[in-house]
N, C-alpha and C positions, 0 to 999 in steps of 0.2 A: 284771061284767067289761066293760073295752073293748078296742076293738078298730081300733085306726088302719091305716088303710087308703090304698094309693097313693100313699104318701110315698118318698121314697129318704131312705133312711138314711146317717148319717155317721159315722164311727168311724176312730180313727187309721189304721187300716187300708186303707179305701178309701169307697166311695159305693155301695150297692146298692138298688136296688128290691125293697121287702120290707116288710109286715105287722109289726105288732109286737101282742102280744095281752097285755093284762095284767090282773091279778087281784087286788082291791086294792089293795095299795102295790106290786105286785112285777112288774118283767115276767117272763111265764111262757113266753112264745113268740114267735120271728121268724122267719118264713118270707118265703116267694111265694104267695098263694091262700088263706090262712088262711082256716078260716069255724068259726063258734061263735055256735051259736044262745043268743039272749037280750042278748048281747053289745050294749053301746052301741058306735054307730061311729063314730068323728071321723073325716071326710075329708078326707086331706093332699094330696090331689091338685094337683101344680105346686110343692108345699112340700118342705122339707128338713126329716128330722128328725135333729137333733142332741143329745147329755145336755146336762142341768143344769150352765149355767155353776156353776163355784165360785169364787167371789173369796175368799182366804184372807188379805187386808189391809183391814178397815173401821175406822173411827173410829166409833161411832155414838153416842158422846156422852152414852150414857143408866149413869149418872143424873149424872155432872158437869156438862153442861146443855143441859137439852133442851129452850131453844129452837133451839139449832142444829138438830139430829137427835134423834132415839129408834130404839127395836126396833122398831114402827110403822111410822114414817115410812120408815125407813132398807131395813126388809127389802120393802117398798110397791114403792120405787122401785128396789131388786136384782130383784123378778120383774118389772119393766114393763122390765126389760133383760135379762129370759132367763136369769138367776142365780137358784139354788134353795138354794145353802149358801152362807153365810158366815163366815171365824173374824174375831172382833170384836178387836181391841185394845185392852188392858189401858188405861182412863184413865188421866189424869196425875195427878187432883185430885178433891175433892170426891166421894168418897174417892180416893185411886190405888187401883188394883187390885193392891195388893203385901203386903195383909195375905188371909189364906182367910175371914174375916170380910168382906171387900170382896167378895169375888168372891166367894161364897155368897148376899150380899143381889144382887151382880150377876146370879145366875143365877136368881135369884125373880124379878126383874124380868123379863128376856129371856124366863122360861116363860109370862108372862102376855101379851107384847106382839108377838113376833115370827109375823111371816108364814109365813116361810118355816125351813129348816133351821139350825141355825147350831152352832159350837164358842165359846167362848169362853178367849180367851189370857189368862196368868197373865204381873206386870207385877214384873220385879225390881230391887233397890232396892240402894245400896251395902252393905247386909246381912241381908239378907232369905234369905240359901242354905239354911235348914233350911226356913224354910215353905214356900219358893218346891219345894224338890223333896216334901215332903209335902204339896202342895194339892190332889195327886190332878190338878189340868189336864192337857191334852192337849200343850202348849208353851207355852213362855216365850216372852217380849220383851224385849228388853235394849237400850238405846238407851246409845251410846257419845255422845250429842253431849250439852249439854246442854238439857235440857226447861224448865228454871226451876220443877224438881218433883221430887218422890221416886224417879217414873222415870227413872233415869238410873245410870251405872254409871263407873266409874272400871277402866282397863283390868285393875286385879289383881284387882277384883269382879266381873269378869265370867268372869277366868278361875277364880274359887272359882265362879261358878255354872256352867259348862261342868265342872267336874270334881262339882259336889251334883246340878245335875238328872236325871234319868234318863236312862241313856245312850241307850233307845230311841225316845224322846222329840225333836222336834226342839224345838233351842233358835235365834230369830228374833233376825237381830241388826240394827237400824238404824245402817250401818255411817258414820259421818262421826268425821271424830278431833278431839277435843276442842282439843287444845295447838294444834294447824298455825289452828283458825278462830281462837281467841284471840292467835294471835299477827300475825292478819291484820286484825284490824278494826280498829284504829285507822291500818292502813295503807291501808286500800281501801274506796271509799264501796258499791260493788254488789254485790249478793247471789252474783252469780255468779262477783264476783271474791272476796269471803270465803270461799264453799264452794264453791274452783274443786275441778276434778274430779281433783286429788291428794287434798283431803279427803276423797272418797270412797274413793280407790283405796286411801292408805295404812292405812285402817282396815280396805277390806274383806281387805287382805292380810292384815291383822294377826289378823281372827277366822278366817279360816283357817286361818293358822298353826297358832294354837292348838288351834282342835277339831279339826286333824289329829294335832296331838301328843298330844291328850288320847284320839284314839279315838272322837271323838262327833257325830253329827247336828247339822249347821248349816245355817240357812238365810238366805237375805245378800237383803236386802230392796230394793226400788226402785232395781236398779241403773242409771247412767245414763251409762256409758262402754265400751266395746267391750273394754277391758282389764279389766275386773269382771268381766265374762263368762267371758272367758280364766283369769280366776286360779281360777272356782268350778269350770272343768271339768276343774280340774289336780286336785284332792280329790274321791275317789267319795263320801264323804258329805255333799256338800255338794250343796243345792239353792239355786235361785234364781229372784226374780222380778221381770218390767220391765212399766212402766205403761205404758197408753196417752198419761199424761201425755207422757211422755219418747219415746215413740214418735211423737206426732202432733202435736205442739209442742214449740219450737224459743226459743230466747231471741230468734229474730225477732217472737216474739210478744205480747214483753214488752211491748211500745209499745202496741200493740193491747189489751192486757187493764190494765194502767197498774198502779194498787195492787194490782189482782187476784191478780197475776199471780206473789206469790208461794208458792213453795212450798219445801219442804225431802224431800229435796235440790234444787237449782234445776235449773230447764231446762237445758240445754246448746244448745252450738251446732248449726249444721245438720251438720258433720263429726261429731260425735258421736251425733246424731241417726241418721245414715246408719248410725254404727258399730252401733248396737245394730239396725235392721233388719236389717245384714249376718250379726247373731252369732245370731239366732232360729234357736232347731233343734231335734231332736225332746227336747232336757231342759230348755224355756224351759216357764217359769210366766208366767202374764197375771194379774195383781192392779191392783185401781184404785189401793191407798191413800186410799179414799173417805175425804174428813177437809172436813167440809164446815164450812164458818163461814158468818154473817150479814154481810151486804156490810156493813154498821154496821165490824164485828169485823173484815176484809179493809181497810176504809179505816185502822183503826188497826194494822195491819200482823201481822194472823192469819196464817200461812201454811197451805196446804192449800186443794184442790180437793173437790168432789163429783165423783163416779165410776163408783160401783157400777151406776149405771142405764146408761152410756156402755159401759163396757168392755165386753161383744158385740156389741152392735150397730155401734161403728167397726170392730171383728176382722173383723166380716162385708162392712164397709162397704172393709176393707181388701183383700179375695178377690177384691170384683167389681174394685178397682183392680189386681188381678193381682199383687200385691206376697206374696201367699201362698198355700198351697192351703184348703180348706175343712176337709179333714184335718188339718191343722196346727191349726187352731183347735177344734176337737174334742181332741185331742192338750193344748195349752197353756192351755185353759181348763177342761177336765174330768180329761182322763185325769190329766195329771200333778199337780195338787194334791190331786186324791184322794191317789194314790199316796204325795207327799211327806206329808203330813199324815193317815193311816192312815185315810181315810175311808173302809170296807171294801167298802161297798156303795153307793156313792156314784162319779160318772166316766166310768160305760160303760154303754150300750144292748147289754144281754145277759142272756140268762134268772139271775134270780136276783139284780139289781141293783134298788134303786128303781129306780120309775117315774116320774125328774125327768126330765122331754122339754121341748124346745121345740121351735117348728115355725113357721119361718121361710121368707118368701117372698123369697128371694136376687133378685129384678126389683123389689122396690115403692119407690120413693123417697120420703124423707120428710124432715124437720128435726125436728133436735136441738132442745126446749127446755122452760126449767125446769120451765114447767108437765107437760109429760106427761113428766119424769122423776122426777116428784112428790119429790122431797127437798125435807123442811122450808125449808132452809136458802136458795131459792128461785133459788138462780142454776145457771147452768153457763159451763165457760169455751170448752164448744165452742155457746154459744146461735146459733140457725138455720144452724146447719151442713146442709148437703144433702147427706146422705147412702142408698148402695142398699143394700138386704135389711132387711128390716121382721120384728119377733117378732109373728108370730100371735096363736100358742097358748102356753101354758106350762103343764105338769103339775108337780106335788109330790107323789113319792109315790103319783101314781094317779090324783090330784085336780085338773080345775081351778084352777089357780090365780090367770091372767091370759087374758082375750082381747082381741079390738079395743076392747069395750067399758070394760075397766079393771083392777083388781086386785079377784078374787073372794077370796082367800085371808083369812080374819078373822085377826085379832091373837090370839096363844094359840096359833097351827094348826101354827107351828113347832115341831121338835124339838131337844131338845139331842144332839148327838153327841158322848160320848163315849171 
C-alpha cells in the first residue's frame, strides 16, 4: 500500500488538505490523519496533488514513421508532463488506420511500447461505414479537410458515418471545410489566410448540424475561434477541445518560429486568442494535438507541433499567471475527457478511481525544452520558455511512473482502455 501524505488535493470541486491511501492500482481512501501500517509514504508536503492529465488528441506516428515519434517515445514524454492516458489518432499512411487489420497490428504494437495508459482511435475513410462501426474502437476520426490520404471524408461520408457508428460512441471530427480552402489558395499566399477562421467555423457548424439531427455524440477538435465554442454549447452532445497551441500562441508568433511555425488549423490572431481564453468553462477539454515532425520535415512544410509533454505544465504555468483556477485544470484536463470519452475509472481523485496522481510544486520555476520533454522529434515551439509549477511526482495506477530523476514507467507498463 501507499500512502501520500500532506499534500492538498485538487478536484473540480475545490482544494483540500487530505491523505489519499492507495492499494495497488486503486485509491481506497482520502481523508485528514490517515495512518496504515506497512504502508510506503510519499511526502507531498508544499505539493499539490492533482489526477492524471488525459490528453485525448496524439499523433504518435508508430508505425507510419517512427522517426518522428513511437508508443515509447511519445507516452516518455506525456508522463514528464503529468499525462497518464492518451487516445492516439488514427494514422494517415503506412498503413491508415481505416482497415480493423491496421488497427489491430496498431494495438500489438502500442501493448508492447507504451508507458503509460492509452485508447487507440479508429480512422474513417470515404467508405469504410461497416468496418469503421464493426472495429469494436472506442471513436472515430474523421477529418473533413483534405489529408493527401485515406483519412479524409467528403461531407455525405461523413454523414453515412455519424448515422453507422455507434450512437454511444463519440465520433471526433477535424472540422476545416474542404471547398471554402480550395477555393482560397490560389487566391491567398499565407496559411492563415487560406484556413482563415470561417474554414473552421463553417465546418464546425456543419458537423453539428448534423450529429444533432442524426441524435449522435460529437466531438469538434482544436477549436480556435470563440464562435466554435458558441456553436458546440448550442448541442448537448457535443463535446469540445482547445490546445495550448491556440491558447499560448498567437500568429504574432509566426515570425518567431518562421517554417516552424505551421500547423493545421493555424494560429489565429491575438483577438481570437483572447476569444478562446474568454469562452474556457467548466465543459472545455485541454488536448495538445501532439503531432510532432523532424525539423528536416517542418522545413519542407509538415504542419504540427509537439505537445503532450507541454500541455500541464503551461495549464499550471497559467494558474500561477492567475488567468485560471487550479480547479479548472483539474476539471479540463482530467475530469472532463474521462467523462467525454467514457474513461470510467480514469479523471478523479476518489476511492475507487486509478491511482493516476501527479504531484506538483505550484512555486518551482523552470524551462521548457526538448530535451527534458523527451519527444523523439527533438524540438518544441515553446523551447526555454520560463515557466511556474514543476511535476514532481507522477503515478500510473499506483506505480511510480515519473520523478525529478526521469521516466521510471518501462515500455509495455501501459494499458489499453477500452
Amino acid at each position: 500500500m501507499i500512502l501520500i501524505q500532506g499534500g492538498r488535493i485538487v478536484t473540480p470541486e475545490g482544494i483540500s488538505s487530505s491523505d489519499i491511501l492507495i492499494e495497488g492500482e486503486k485509491i481506497v481512501r482520502i481523508g485528514k490523519g490517515i495512518r496504515q501500517s506497512g504502508a510506503k509514504i510519499i511526502d507531498a508536503g508544499g505539493l499539490f496533488i492533482l489526477p492524471g492529465a488525459i490528453d485525448p488528441h496524439v499523433h504518435f506516428r508508430d508505425p507510419e514513421n517512427t522517426s518522428k515519434e513511437d508508443f515509447s517515445t511519445g507516452t516518455a514524454s506525456a508522463l514528464a508532463g503529468g499525462v497518464t492516458t492518451i487516445i492516439d489518432m488514427p494514422n494517415y499512411r503506412n498503413p491508415p488506420t481505416t482497415t480493423i487489420a491496421a488497427y489491430n497490428e496498431k494495438r500489438l504494437i502500442a501493448a508492447s511500447k507504451a508507458r503509460c495508459d492509452y485508447q487507440l482511435r479508429f480512422g474513417a475513410s470515404e467508405s469504410n461505414f461497416q468496418e469503421a462501426a464493426g472495429s469494436g474502437a472506442p471513436s472515430l476520426k474523421i477529418f473533413l479537410s483534405d489529408t493527401k490520404s485515406d483519412l479524409q471524408c467528403s461531407r455525405e461520408a461523413a454523414v453515412m458515418h455519424f448515422k453507422a457508428f455507434p450512437k454511444g460512441k463519440p465520433v471526433c471530427v477535424h472540422a476545416e471545410d474542404r471547398d471554402r480552402i480550395e477555393k482560397r489558395v490560389g487566391k491567398f499566399r499565407s496559411q492563415s489566410q487560406v484556413q482563415d477562421k470561417l474554414v473552421s467555423q463553417i465546418a464546425c457548424e456543419f458537423s453539428l448540424r448534423e450529429a444533432g439531427r442524426l441524435g449522435r455524440r460529437v466531438h469538434i477538435c482544436h477549436l480556435t475561434t470563440g464562435l466554435e465554442i458558441e456553436l458546440c454549447r448550442r448541442y448537448k452532445n457535443a463535446t469540445y477541445e482547445v490546445t495550448p497551441n491556440h491558447l499560448f500562441m498567437s500568429t504574432d508568433d509566426i515570425k518567431r518560429l518562421g517554417p516552424l511555425g505551421k500547423i493545421n488549423p493555424p494560429l489565429r490572431d491575438r483577438r481570437e486568442q483572447a476569444a478562446l481564453w474568454r469562452n474556457l468553462n467548466d465543459d472545455t477539454i485541454i488536448a495538445s494535438d501532439h503531432a510532432p515532425h523532424l525539423i528536416s520535415h517542418k522545413l519542407e512544410g509538415s504542419p504540427g507541433f509537439p505537445g503532450v509533454g507541454t500541455l500541464l505544465p503551461l495549464m499550471l504555468d497559467a494558474v500561477n499567471e492567475k488567468r485560471l483556477k487550479l480547479e479548472s485544470v483539474a476539471r479540463m484536463c482530467s475530469f472532463n475527457p474521462a467523462s467525454a470519452f467514457l474513461l470510467h475509472a480514469k479523471g478523479s481523485l476518489a476511492p475507487g478511481f486509478d491511482a493516476d496522481i501527479v504531484l506538483a510544486d505550484m512555486k518551482k520555476k523552470w524551462r521548457i525544452t526538448a530535451e527534458n520533454r523527451l519527444s523523439k522529434c527533438a524540438w518544441t515551439p515553446f523551447e526555454g520558455r520560463e515557466i511556474k509549477g514543476r511535476i514532481e511526482k507522477v503515478l500510473l495506477r499506483g506505480n511510480l511512473a515519473y520523478d525529478s530523476e526521469g521516466v521510471i514507467s518501462k515500455p509495455g507498463k501501459g494499458r489499453e482502455l477500452l
